[in-house]
C-alpha positions as CSV (number, residue, x, y, z in Angstrom):
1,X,-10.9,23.1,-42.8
2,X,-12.0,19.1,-43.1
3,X,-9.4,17.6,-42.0
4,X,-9.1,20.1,-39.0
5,X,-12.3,19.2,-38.4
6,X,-12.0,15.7,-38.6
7,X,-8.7,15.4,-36.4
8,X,-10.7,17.4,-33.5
9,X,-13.4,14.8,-33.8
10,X,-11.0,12.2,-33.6
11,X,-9.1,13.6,-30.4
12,X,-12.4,14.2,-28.7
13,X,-13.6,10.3,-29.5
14,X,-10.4,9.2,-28.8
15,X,-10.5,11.2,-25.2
16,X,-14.4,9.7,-24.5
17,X,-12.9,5.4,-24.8
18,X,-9.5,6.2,-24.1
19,X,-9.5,8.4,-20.7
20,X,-5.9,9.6,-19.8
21,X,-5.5,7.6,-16.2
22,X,-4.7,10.8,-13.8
23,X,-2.5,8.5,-11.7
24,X,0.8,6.1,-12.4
25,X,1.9,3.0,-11.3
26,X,4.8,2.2,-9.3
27,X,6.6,-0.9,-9.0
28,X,8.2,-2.0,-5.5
29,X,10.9,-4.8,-6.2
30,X,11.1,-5.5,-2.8
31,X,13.6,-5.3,-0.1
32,X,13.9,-2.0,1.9
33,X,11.3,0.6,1.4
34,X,10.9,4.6,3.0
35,X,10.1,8.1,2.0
36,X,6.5,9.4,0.8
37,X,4.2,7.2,-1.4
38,X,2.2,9.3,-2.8
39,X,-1.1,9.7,-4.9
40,X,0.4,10.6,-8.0
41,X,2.6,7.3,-7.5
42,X,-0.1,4.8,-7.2
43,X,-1.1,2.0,-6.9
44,X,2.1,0.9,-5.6
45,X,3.1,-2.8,-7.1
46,X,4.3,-4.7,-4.1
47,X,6.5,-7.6,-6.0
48,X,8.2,-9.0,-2.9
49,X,8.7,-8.9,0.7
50,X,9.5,-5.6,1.7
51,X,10.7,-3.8,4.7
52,X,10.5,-0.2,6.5
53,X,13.9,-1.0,8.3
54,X,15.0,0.8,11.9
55,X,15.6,4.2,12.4
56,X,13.7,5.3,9.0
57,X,10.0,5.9,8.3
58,X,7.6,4.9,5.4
59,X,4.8,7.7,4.8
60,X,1.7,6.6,2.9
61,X,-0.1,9.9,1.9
62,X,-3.8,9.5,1.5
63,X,-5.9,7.5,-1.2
64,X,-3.0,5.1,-2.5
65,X,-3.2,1.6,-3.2
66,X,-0.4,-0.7,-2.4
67,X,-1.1,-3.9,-4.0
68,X,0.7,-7.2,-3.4
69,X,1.3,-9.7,-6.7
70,X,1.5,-12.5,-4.6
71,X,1.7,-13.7,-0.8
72,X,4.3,-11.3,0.7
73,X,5.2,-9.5,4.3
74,X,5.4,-5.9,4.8
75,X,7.8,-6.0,7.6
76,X,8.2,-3.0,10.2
77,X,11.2,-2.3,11.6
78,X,11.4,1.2,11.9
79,X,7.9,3.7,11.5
80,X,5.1,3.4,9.1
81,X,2.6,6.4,8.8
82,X,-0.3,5.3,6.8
83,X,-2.3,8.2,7.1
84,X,-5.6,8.4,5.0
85,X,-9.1,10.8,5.1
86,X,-12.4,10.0,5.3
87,X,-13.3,10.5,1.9
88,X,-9.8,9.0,0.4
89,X,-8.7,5.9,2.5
90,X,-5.2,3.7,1.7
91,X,-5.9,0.6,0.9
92,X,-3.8,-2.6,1.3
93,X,-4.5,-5.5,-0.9
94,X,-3.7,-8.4,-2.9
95,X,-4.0,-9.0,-6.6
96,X,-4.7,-12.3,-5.8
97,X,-7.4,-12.1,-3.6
98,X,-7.3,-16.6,-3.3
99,X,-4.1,-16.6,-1.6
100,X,-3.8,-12.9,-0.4
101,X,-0.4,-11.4,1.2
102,X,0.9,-11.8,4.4
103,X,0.2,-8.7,5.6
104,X,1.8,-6.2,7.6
105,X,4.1,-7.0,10.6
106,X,5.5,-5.7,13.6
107,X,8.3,-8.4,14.7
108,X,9.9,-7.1,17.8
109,X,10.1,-3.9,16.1
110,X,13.2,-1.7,18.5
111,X,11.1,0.0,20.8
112,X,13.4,3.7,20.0
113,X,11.7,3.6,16.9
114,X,8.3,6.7,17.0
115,X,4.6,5.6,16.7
116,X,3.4,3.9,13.8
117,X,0.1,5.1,12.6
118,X,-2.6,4.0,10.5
119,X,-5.8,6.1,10.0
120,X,-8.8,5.6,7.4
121,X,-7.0,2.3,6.2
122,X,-8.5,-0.7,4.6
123,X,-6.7,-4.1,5.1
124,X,-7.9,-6.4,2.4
125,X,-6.8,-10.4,1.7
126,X,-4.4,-10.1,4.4
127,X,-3.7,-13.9,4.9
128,X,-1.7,-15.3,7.2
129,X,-2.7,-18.6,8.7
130,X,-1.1,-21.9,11.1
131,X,1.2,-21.9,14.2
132,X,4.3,-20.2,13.8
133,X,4.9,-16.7,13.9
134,X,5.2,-16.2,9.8
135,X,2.2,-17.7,9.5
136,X,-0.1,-15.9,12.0
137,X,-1.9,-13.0,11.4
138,X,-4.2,-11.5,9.0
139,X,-3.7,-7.9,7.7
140,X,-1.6,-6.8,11.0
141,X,0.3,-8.4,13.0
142,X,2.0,-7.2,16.5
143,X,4.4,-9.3,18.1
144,X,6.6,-7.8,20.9
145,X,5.9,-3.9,20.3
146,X,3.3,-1.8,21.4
147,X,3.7,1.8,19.2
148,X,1.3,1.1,17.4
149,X,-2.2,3.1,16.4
150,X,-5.5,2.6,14.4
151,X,-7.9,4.5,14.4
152,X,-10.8,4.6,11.8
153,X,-9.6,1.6,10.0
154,X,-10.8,-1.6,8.8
């Protein structure tokens, strides 16, 4: 009856400074990139330049994080539906918030691609500074396509 006792003790402490994380962690190696990124996925471990290439479509379900481990581009060819809630935004970000990542870029995106959307997003350390076109920008950038949407973003 002790040691019953004492190994329910110990699972309850162990619950109160060990709490079991609810969500995972996914790892993005780079290169092309669609489907659904979803909560249960998140944050999403951006570890190179990746792309939503034409003809498919990126869906980023509401409150993930996508997280970029250094100073990469999220190109968009194709669609990308970040679609987020009041209460549970997406977030894009950097883990290093000095140099930031290069944000997320429409480059002459074809035009037979749908809408891309972005609702309740937050762009942070999007950096992208000078005067060519890879270095211009901040947390979006639109060059030469206008599908494009935002609405109760920042």
């Amino acid at each position: 009856m002790a040691i019953r006792l004492h190994l329910a003790k110990l699972i309850i402490v162990s619950f109160l400074f060990h709490p079991i994380s609810l969500n995972a962690q996914t790892v993005i190696p780079g290169g092309a990139v669609s489907g659904v990124w979803n909560l249960s996925g998140s944050p999403y471990l951006v570890q190179s330049a990746i792309i939503v290439s034409d003809g498919t479509t990126l869906t980023i379900e509401a409150g993930v994080q996508v997280i970029f481990q250094g100073s990469y581009k999220f190109l968009i060819m194709g669609r990308l539906l970040a679609i987020g809630t009041a209460t549970d935004s997406v977030t894009f970000t950097a883990t290093d918030t000095t140099s930031g990542w290069l944000g997320i870029r429409f480059e002459s995106t074809p035009n037979t691609n749908d809408t891309s959307r972005f609702e309740y997003c937050k762009f942070k350390y999007g950096k992208a500074n000078g005067t060519s076109s890879i270095n211009s920008g901040g947390g979006i950038y639109i060059e030469n396509y206008s599908k494009v949407k935002i609405n109760h973003s920042k």
